[in-house]
C-alpha positions as a Markdown table, in Angstrom:
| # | Residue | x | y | z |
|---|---|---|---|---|
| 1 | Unk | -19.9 | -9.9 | 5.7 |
| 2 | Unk | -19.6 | -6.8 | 7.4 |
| 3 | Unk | -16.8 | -8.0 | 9.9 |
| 4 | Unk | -14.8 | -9.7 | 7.1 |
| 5 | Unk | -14.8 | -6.3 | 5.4 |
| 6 | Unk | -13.6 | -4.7 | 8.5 |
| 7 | Unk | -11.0 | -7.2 | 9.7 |
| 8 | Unk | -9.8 | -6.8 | 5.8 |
| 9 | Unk | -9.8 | -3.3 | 6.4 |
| 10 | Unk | -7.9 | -3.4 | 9.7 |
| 11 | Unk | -5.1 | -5.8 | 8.2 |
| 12 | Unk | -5.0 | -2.9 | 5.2 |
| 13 | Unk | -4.0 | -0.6 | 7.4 |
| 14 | Unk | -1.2 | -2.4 | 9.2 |
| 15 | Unk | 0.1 | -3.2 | 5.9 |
| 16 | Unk | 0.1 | 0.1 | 5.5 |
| 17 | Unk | 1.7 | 1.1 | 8.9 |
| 18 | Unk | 4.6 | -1.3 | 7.8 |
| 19 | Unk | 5.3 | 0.3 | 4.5 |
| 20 | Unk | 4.9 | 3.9 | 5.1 |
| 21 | Unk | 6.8 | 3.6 | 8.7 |
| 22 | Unk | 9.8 | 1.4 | 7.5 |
| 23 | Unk | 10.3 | 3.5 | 4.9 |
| 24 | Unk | 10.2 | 6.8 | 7.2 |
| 25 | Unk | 12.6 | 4.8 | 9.7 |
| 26 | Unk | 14.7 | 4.3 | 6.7 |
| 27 | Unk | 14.9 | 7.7 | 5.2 |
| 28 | Unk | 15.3 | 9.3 | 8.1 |
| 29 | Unk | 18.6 | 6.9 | 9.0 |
| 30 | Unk | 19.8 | 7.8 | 5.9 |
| 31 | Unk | 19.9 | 4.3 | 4.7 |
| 32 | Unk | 18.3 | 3.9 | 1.4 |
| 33 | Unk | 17.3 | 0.3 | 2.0 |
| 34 | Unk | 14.2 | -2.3 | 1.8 |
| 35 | Unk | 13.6 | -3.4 | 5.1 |
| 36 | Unk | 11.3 | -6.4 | 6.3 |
| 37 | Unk | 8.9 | -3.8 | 7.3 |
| 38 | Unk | 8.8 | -2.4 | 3.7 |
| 39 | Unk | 8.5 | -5.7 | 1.9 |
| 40 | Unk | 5.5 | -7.5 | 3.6 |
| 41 | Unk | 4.0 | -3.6 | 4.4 |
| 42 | Unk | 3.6 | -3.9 | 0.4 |
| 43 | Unk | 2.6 | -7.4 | 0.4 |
| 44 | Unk | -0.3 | -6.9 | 2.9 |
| 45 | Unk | -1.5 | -3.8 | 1.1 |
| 46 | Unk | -1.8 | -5.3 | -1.8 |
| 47 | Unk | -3.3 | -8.8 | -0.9 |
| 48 | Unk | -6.3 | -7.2 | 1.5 |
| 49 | Unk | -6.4 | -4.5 | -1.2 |
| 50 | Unk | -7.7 | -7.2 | -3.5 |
| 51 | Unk | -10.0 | -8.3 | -0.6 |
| 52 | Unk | -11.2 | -5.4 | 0.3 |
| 53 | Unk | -12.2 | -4.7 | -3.5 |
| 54 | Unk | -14.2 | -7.8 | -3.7 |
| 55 | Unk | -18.0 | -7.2 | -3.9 |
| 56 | Unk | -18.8 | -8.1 | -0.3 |
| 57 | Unk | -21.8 | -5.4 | 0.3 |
| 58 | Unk | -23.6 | -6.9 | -2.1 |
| 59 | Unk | -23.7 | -3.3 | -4.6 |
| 60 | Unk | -24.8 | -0.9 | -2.4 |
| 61 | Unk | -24.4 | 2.9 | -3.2 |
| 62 | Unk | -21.3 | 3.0 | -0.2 |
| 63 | Unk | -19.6 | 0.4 | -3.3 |
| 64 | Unk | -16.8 | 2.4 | -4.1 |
| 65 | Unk | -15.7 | 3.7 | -8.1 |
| 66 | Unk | -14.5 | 1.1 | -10.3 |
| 67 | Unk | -12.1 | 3.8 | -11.7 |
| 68 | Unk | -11.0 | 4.5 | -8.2 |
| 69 | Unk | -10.2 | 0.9 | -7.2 |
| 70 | Unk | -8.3 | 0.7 | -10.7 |
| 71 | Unk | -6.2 | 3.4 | -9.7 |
| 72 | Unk | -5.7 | 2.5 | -6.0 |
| 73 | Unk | -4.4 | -1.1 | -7.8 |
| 74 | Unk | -1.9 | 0.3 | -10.4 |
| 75 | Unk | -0.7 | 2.1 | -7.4 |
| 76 | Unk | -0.4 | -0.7 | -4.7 |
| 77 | Unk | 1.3 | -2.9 | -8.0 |
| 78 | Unk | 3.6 | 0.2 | -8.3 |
| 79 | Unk | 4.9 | -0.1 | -5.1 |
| 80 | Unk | 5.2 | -3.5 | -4.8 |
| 81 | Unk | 7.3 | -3.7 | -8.2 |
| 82 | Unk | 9.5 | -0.9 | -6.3 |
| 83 | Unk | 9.9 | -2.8 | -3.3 |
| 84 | Unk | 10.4 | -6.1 | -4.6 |
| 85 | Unk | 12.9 | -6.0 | -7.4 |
| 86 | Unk | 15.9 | -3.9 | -5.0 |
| 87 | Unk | 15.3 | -5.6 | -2.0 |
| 88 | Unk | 18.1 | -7.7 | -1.6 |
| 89 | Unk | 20.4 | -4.6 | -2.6 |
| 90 | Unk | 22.1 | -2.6 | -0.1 |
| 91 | Unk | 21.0 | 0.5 | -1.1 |
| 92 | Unk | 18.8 | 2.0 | -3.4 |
| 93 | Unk | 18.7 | 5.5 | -5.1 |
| 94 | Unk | 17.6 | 8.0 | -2.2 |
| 95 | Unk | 14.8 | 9.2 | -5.4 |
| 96 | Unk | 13.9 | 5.8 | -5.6 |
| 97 | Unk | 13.1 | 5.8 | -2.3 |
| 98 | Unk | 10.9 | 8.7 | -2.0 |
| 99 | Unk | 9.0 | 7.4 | -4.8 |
| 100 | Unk | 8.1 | 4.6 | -2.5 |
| 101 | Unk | 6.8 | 6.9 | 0.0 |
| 102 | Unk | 5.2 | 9.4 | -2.7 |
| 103 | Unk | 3.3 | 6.3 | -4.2 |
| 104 | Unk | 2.7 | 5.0 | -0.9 |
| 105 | Unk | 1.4 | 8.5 | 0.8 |
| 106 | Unk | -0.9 | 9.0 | -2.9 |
| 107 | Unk | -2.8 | 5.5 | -2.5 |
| 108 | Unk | -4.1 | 6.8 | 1.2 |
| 109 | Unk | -5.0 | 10.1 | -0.7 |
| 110 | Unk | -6.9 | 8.3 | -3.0 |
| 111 | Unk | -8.4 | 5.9 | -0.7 |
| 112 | Unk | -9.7 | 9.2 | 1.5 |
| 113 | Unk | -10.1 | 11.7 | -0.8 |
| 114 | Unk | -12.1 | 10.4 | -3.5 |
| 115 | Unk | -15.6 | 10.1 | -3.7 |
């Protein structure tokens, strides 16, 4: 179970790679835009989010908070909701867009920070 969780884990973080660097590349071009990168980046992190919450360890005191996995979900929804609805647009509101980022920068701050 342990290299399931880990391969989970691994996928987690390229999902996240995906979002938070498309939507760097992005702002930084100026074009306020979903990308590919940006769209499945928000897919990945929330389908192996869901994985990774699943009671693999068997309940062990590494399990993580209930509360914190609550929050860390309504986040990853957040984000996908964001990135789903405009991204066929050509553009989308430059706040909008550093929403995406804000949301996507506070789910790793709650994924490392809370304990």
């Amino acid at each position: 179970m342990e290299a399931l969780r880990l391969i989970l884990l691994f996928i987690h973080l390229v999902g996240f790679a995906l979002l938070l660097g498309g939507a760097v590349a992005q702002f930084l071009s100026g074009k306020f835009r979903i990308n590919p990168a940006i769209l499945w980046g928000s897919i990945i992190q929330l389908v192996s989010g869901l994985g990774l919450a699943a009671p693999l360890r068997g309940g062990g005191d590494d399990e993580p908070s209930p509360i914190k996995l609550g929050v860390k979900l309504l986040i990853a929804i957040l984000i996908f909701i964001m990135v789903f609805i405009p991204r066929k647009r050509e553009a989308v509101a430059k706040g909008h867009f550093i929403g995406i980022i804000v949301l996507t920068l506070a789910n790793a701050a709650v994924a490392v920070f809370w304990r």
